[in-house]
C-alpha positions in Angstrom: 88.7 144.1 82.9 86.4 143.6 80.0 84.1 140.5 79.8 86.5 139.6 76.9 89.2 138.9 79.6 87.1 137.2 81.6 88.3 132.9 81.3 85.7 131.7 83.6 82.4 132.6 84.4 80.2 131.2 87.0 76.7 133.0 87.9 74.4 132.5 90.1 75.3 128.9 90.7 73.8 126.7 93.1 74.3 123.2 94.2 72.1 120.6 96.0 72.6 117.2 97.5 68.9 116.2 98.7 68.1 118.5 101.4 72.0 119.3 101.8 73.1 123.0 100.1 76.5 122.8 99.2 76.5 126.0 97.0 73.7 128.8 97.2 73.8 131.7 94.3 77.3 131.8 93.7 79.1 134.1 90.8 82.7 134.1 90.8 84.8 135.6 87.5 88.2 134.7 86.6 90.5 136.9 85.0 93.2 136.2 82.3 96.6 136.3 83.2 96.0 136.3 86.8 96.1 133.9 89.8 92.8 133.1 91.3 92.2 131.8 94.3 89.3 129.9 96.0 89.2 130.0 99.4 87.7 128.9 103.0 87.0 126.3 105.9 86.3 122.7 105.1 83.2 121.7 103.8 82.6 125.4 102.4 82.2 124.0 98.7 85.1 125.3 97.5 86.9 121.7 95.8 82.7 121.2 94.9 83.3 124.2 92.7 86.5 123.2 91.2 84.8 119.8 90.1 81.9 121.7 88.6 83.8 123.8 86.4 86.0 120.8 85.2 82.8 119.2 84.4 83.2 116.6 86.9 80.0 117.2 88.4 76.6 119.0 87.6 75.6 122.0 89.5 71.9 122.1 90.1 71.4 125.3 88.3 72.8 128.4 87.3 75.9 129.0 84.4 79.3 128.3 84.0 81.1 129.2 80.9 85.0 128.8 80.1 86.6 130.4 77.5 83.3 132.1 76.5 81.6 128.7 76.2 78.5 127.8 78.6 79.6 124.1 80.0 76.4 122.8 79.9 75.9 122.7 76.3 79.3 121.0 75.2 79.5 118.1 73.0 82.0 115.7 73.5 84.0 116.7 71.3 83.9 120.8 72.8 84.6 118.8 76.3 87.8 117.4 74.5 88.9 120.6 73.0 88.7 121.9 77.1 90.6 119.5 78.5 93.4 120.2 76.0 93.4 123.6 77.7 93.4 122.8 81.0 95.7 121.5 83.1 94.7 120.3 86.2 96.9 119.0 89.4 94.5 117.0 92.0 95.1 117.3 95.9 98.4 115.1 97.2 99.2 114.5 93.0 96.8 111.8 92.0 99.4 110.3 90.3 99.2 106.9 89.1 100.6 104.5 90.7 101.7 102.1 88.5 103.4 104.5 86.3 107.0 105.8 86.8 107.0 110.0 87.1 108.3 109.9 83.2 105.3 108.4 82.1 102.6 109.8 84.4 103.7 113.0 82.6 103.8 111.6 79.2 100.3 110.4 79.6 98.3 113.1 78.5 100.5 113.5 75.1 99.7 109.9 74.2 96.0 110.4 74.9 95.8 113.6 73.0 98.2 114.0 70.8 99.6 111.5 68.0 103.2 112.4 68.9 106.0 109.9 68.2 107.4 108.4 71.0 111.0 110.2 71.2 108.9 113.2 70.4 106.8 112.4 73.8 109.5 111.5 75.7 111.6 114.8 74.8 108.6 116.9 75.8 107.9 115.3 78.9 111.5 115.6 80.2 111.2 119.1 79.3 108.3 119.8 81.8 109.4 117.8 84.4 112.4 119.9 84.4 110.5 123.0 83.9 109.3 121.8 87.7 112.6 121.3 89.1 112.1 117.7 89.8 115.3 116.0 89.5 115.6 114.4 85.9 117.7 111.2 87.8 114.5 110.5 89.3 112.1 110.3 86.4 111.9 106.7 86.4 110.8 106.1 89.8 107.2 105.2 91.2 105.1 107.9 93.6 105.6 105.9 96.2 109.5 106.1 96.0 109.2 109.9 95.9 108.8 112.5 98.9 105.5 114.4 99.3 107.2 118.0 97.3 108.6 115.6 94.9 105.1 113.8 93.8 103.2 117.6 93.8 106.4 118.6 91.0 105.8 115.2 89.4 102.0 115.9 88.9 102.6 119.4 88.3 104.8 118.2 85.1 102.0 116.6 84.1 99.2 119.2 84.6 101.3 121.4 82.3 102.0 118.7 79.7 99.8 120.1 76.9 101.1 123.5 77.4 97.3 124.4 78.9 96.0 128.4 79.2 94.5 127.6 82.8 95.5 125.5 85.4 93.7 124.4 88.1 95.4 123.6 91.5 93.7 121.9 94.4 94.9 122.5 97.7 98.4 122.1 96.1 100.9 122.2 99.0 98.2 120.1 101.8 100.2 118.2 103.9 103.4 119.7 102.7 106.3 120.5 105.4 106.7 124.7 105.2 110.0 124.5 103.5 108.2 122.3 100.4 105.3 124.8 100.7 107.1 127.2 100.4 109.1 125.8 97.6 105.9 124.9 95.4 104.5 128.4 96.0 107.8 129.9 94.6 107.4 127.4 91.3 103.7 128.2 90.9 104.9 131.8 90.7 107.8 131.3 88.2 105.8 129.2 86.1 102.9 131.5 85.7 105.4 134.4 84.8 106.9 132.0 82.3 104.3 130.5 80.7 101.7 133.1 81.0 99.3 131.1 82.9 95.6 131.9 83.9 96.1 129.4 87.8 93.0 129.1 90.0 93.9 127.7 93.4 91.6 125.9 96.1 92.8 126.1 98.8 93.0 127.4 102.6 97.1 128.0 103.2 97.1 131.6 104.0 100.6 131.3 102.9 99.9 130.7 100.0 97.0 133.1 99.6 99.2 136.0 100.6 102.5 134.9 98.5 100.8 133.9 95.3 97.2 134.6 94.2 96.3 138.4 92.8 92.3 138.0 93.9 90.6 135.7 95.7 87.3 134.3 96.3 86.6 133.8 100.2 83.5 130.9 100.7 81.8 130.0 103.3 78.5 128.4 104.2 78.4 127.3 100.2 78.0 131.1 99.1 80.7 133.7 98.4 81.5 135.5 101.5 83.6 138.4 99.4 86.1 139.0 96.3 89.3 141.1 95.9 92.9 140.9 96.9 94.2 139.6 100.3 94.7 143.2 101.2 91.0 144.3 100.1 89.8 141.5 101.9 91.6 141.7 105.5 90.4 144.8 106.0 86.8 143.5 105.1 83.8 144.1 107.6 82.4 140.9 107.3 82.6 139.3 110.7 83.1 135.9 109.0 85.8 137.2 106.5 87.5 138.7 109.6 87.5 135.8 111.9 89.5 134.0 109.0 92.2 136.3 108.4 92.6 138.0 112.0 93.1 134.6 113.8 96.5 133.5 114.8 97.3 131.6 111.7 96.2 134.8 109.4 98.0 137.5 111.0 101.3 134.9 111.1 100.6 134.9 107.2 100.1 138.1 106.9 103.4 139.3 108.3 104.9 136.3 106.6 104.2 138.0 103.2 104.9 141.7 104.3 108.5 140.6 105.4 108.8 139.2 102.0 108.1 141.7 100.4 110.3 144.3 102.6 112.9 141.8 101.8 112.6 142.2 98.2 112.9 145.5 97.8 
């Protein structure tokens, strides 16, 4: 693809904590239109990353640039303009607590729109049913609500201010295999309806097979290798290897190909 498809760009970017290294020269490109996904063990910087190019935290050096625009030099008011197109679901929902699902999702229209009320309400029904949460549920609390339920809830909300990219951090974590498997089928629906650019952090290998087109695999804070899941099981890397040819990845692995045989 050309660099004017490119959505996000990060180069050479590296990230320090005292004497800790978190991320060492890493360049990672994102695509539009496709499904991203950020990969690897625990600690391996990936959620770091994700934080860095929501502007949550500062890398120590190197660039990142969304949309064409280097982060580093936004004003407030670029950083506004951003957010607007992003959406962003956090790891186990984030929602807030206090709020029922119906108004966790109309939160971000009252921050960033000036909406009426019935206009607000309308829209955020609309998304919540876009994520096949139940609409008899929409005034219930998080904590009323089963673990699938809350991810739905928060993905309404991510996708409130009908966002270009979405960001998804280890979205089905702690999920049952059934309610994976149920978000991964919505994740793929919505980004074929709404003609999403998704990046996704995290390490299901279910999910990694069943949803993303390329992904990033990390490890020891730098990127161990880029492609698809089929460029990349087949990679020489011993690393790379040793985290799709374990159990777990070859159970994935024929998880997808039986889908797929299945579909045809």
């Amino acid at each position: 693809m050309s660099g004017s498809d490119a959505v996000i760009e990060v180069d050479h970017l590296s990230t320090r904590f005292g004497r800790a290294v978190v991320h060492e020269d890493v360049s990672v490109t994102v695509n539009r239109g496709e499904v991203f996904g950020i990969a690897g063990g625990n600690g391996c910087g990936k959620s770091t990353l994700l934080r860095e190019i929501l502007l949550l935290q500062q890398p120590t050096s190197g660039r990142i640039r969304v949309f064409g625009q280097e982060v580093g030099a936004m004003t407030q008011a670029d950083v506004r303009v951003l957010r607007r197109r992003c959406g962003v679901l956090f790891q186990y929902g984030a929602l807030f607590s206090s709020l029922t699902v119906l108004e966790n999702v109309e939160a971000p229209l009252r921050e960033h729109t000036e909406l009426g009320d019935d206009v607000i309400r309308e829209l955020a029904v609309l998304k919540i049913a876009l994520t096949g949460f139940p609409l008899a549920g929409i005034e219930k609390l998080p904590n009323e609500l089963s673990g699938g339920m809350r991810r739905r809830a928060a993905l309404a909300r991510a996708i409130a201010l009908d966002p270009e990219l979405l960001f998804l951090d280890e979205p089905t974590a702690g999920l049952d295999p059934v309610s994976a498997g149920g978000f991964d089928e919505l994740v793929e629906q919505l980004q074929r309806l709404l003609g999403l650019t998704i990046v996704i952090v995290t390490h299901d290998l279910d999910s990694l097979w069943r949803v993303v087109d390329r992904v990033a695999i990390m490890g020891d804070g730098r990127i161990l290798g880029t492609g698809t899941m089929e460029e990349l099981s087949r990679a020489d890397d011993p690393a790379i290897r040793l985290y799709f040819h374990g159990p777990r990845g070859r159970a994935a692995k024929e998880q997808a190909e039986e889908q797929v045989w299945n579909q045809k």
